[in-house]
C-alpha positions in Angstrom: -20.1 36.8 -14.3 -22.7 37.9 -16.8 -24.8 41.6 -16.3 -27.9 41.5 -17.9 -29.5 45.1 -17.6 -33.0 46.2 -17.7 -34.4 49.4 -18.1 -37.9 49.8 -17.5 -38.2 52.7 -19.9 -37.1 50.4 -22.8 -40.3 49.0 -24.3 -39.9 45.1 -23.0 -43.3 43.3 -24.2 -42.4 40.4 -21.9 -40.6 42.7 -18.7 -39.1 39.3 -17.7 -36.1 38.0 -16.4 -35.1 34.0 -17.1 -32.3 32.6 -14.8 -31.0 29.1 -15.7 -30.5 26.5 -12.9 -26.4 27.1 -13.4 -26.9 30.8 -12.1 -28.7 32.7 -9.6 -29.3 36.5 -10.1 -28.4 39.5 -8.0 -30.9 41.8 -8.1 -29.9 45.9 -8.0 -32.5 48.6 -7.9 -31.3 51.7 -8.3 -27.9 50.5 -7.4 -28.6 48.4 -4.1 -28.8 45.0 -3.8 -32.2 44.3 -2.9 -32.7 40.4 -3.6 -30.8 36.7 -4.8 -33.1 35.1 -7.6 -33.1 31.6 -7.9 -33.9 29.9 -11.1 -36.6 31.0 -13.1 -38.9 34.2 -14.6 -38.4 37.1 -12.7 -40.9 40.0 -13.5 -39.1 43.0 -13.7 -41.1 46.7 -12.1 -43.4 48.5 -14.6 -43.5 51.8 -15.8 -45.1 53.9 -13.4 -47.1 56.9 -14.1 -46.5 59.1 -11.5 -42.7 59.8 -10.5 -39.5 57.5 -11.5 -39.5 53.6 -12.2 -36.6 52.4 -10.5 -33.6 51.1 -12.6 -33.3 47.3 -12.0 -29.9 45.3 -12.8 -29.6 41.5 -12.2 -26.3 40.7 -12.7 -25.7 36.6 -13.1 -23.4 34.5 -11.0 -22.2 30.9 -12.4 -22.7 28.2 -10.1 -21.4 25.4 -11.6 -17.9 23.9 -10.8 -15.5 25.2 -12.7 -11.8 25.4 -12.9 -8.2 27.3 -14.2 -5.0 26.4 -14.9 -2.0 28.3 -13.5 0.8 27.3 -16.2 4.5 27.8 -15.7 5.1 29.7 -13.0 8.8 29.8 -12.2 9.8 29.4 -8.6 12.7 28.8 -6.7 13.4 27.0 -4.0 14.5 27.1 -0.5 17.9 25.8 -2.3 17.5 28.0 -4.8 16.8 25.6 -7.8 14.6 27.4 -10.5 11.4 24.8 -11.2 8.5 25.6 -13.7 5.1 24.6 -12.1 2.0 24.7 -13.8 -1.5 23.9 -11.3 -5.1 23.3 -12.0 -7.9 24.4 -9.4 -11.4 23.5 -9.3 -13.7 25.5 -7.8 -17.4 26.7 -7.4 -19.3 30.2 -5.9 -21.2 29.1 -2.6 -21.9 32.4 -1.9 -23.2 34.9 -4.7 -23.6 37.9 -2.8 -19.9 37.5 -1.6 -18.1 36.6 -4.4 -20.0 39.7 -5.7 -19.6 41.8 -2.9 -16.5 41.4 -0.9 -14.2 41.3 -4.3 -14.2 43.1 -7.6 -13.3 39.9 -9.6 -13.7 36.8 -7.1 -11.7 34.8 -10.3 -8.8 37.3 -10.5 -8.3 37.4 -6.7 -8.6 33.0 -6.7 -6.5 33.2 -9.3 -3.9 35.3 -7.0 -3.8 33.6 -4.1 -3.4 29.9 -5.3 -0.5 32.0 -7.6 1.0 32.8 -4.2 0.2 30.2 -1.8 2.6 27.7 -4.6 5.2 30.2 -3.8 5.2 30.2 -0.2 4.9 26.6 -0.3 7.6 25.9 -2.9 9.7 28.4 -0.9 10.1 26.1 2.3 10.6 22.9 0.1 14.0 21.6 -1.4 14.5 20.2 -4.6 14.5 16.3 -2.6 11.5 17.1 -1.1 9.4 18.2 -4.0 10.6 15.2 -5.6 9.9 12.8 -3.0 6.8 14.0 -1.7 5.4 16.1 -4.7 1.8 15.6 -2.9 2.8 18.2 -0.1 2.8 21.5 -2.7 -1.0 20.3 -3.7 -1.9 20.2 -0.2 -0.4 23.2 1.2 -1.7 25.0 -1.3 -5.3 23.6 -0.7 -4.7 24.1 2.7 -3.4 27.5 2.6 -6.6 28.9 0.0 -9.4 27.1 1.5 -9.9 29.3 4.0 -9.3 32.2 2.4 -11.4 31.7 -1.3 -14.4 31.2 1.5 -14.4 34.7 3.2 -15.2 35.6 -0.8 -17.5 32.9 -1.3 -15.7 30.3 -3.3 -15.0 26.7 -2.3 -11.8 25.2 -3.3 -12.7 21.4 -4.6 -9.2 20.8 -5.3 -5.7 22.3 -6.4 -3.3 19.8 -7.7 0.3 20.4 -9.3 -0.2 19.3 -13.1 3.3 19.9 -14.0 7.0 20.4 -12.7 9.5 21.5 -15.3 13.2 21.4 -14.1 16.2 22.8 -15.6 17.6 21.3 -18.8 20.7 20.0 -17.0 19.1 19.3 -14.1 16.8 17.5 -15.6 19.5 15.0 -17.3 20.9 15.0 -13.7 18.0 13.9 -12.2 17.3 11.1 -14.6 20.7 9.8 -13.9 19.8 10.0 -10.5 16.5 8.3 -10.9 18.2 5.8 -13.1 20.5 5.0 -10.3 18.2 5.0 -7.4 16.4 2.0 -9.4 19.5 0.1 -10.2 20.0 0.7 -6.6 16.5 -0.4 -5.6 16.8 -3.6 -7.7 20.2 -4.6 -6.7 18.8 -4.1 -2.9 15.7 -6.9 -4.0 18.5 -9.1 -5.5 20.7 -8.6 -2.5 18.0 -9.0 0.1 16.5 -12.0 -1.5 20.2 -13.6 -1.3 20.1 -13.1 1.8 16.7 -14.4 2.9 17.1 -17.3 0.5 21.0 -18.3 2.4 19.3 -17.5 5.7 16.3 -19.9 5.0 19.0 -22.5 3.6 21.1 -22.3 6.6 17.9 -22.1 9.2 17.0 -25.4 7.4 20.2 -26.6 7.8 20.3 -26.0 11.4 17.3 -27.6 12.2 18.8 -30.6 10.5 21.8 -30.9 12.5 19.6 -30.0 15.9 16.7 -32.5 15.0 19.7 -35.1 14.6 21.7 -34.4 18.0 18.0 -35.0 19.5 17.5 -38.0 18.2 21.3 -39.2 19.1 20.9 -37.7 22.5 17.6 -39.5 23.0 19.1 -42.8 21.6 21.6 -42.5 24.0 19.3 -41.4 26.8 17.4 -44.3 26.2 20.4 -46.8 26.3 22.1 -45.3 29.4 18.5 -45.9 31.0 18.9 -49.2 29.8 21.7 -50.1 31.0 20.8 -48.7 34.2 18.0 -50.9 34.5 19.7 -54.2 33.5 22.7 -53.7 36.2 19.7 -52.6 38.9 17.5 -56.0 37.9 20.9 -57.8 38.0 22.1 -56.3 41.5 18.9 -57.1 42.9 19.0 -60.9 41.7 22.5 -61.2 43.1 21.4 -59.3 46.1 18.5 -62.0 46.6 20.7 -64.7 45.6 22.9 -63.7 48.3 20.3 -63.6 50.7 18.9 -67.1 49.8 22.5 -68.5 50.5 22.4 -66.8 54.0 19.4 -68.1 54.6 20.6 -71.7 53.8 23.7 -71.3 55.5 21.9 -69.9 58.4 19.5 -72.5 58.5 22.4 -75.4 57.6 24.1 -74.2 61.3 21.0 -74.5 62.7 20.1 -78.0 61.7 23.2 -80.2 60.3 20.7 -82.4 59.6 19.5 -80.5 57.1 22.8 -80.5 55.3 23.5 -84.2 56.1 20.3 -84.8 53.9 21.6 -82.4 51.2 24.7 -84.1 51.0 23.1 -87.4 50.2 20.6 -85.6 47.8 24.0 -84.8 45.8 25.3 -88.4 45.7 22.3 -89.9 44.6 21.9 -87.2 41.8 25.5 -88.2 41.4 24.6 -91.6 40.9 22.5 -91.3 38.2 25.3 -89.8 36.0 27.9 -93.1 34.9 30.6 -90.8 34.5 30.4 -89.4 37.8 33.4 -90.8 40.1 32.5 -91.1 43.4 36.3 -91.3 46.1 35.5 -92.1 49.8 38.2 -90.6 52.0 40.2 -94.0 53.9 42.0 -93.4 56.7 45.3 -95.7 56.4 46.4 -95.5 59.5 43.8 -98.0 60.5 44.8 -100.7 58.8 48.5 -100.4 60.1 
């Protein structure tokens, strides 16, 4: 924050105040805040002739976004590991009059409470926690400050963690531990790829076997139906035969003539054939 003073009674040719677009200007007169200036010339009060001129002080506020670096703050944990953390916060003044107002030094008290909102934070976490989820400290943190930086008049943009500094042997320890967590990780990809590869393999294999049983099943299916068919066509033939015997039989009884005239249908057909023998029963006791 910048304090540019003016005092009427100091010869000023010009008795004007420039403010920049980064700032605005806090204007006191005679020790009371009496106006915000936005950017541009400001005409200070001139010297009056009769009784005081008032003293006017336009103090400057920055704007712009800006940001700090917390470094190497040493915390434990909530299992008592000692870790170094360093954090960068960007922030800007939304409010002049409060940042101004509500706080002597709205930097020093920011400064304080992101300090001790990473302690708080880092209090609840364990070691395995910061380093599996190292997001969490940035966003407590944010979380925590937000809130409060505004009362003052300061938005919080963001607070990240830039840097977490362990223990010397804990440090070797934990790239031992990383080291193994990858063999780990790449022995699990090997492993599980094995595994989905044999799987595939014997899901392949399976549908071999099954797609061949189908196809003997069906064959089979097929010939049993087959066979089925054949001995019905076959039972039905001989059943019809059997039924056109009956009806010749039945029809022979009826009318011997009938079979008197097949009879000699056979010996003419008979006839025809020279090797065909033809014996005529004789009775011999006629002749005697």
């Amino acid at each position: 924050m910048t304090t540019t003073t003016q005092n009427p009674n100091v010869k000023n040719p010009n008795r004007d105040v420039i403010i920049s677009d980064t700032h605005r200007g806090l204007r006191y007169e005679d020790g009371r805040l009496t106006d915000v200036l936005e950017a541009g010339r400001h005409g200070l009060p001139r010297k009056r002739w009769f009784g005081p001129t008032p003293l006017v002080e336009i103090r400057l506020v920055d704007m712009r976004e800006r940001e700090f670096t917390i470094k190497g703050q040493e915390i434990l944990t909530s299992d008592k590991v000692a870790v170094r953390v360093s954090i960068v916060t960007q922030f800007r003044v939304t409010d002049p009059v409060a940042c101004s107002e509500r706080v002597a030094s709205y930097e020093d008290r920011l400064y304080s409470d992101v300090q001790l909102a990473a302690r708080r934070s880092l209090a609840t976490m364990t070691l395995e926690a910061i380093l599996t989820n190292r997001n969490q400290l940035s966003e407590d943190i944010l979380a925590e400050v937000t809130g409060v930086a505004a009362g003052y008049g300061v938005a919080i943009l963001r607070s990240d963690v830039k840097d977490l500094v362990f223990p010397g042997n804990l440090q070797s320890i934990m790239n031992q531990v990383l080291s193994a967590e990858r063999l780990a990780e790449a022995q699990l990809v090997e492993a599980r790829t094995a595994a989905e590869k044999a799987k595939i393999e014997s899901e392949a294999q399976l549908e071999t076997q099954l797609g061949a049983m189908r196809v003997r099943i069906e064959a089979e299916k097929l010939a049993a139906e087959s066979d089925a068919e054949i001995a019905r066509l076959k039972a039905e033939a001989d059943a019809d035969e059997l039924r056109l015997r009956a009806e010749g039989a039945e029809a022979y009884a009826e009318n011997p003539a009938l079979l008197r005239i097949r009879e000699l249908e056979a010996v003419e057909a008979l006839g025809t054939n020279g090797n065909a023998r033809i014996y005529l029963g004789v009775d011999r006791h006629a002749d005697s």
